[in-house]
C-alpha positions in Angstrom: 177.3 121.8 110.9 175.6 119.7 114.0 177.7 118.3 116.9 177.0 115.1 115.4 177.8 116.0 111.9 180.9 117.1 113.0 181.7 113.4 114.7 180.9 112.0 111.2 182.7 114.4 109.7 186.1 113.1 111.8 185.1 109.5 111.3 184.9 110.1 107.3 188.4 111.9 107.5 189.6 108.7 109.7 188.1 106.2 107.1 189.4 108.0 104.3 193.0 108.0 105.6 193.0 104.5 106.1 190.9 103.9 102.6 187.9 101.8 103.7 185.3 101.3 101.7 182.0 103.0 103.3 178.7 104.5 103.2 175.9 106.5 105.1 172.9 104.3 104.6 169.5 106.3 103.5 167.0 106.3 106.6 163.6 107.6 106.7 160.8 105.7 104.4 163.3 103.9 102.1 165.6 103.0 104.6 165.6 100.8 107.9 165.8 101.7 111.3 168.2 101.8 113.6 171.1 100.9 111.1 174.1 102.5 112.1 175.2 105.8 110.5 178.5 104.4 108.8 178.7 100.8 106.8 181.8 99.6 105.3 184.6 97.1 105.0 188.1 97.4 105.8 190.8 94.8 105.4 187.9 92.3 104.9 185.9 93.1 107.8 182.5 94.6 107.9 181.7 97.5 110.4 179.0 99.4 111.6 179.4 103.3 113.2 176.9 104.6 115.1 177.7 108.3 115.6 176.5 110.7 118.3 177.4 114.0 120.1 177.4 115.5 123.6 175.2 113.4 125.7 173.4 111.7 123.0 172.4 107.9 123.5 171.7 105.0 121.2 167.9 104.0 120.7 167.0 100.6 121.4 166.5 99.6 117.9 170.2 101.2 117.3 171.7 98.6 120.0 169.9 96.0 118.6 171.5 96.7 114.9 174.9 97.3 116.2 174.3 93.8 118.4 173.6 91.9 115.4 176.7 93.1 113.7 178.7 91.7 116.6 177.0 88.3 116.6 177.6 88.2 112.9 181.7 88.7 114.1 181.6 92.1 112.8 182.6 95.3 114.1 180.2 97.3 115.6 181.7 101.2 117.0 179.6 103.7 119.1 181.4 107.2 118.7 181.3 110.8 119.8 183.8 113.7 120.0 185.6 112.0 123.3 186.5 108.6 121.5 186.5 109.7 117.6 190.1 107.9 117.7 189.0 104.6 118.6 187.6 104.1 115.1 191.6 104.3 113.8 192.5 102.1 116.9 190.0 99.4 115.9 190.6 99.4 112.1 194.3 99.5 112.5 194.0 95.9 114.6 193.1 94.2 111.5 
């Protein structure tokens, strides 16, 4: 498994404790760019989680995706291996 498959890995076992409704949207040709690797609803709220590992950084299409989620009063999470558990934190605020 990848460093970042790893991060989604955590996040799915996060989501799944707290039983949110989510997804990994399809990229490539049939998909959109820049969407954020996780979509779902918790509690009545819609998020968007963008997942990376080590160093790894956001493109600007990503930040523009994750900025429109925001405007749209959604929650919009940017997550690697050193703040996995800000995903619970947020969710649980609900």
């Amino acid at each position: 498994m990848t460093p970042e498959g790893k991060v989604k890995a955590g996040v799915k076992r996060i989501l799944d404790s707290l039983g949110c409704y989510y997804f990994f949207p399809q990229s490539g040709a049939f998909g959109r760019s820049g969407i954020p690797d996780i979509i779902g609803c918790y509690k009545g709220k819609f998020f968007g989680i963008e997942c990376k590992a080590g160093k790894g950084t956001t493109t600007a299409l990503q930040d523009k995706e994750l900025q429109k989620i925001e405007d749209a009063e959604g929650i919009a999470l940017l997550v690697n291996e050193h703040n996995i558990e800000e995903v619970e934190k947020c969710l649980r605020n609900f």
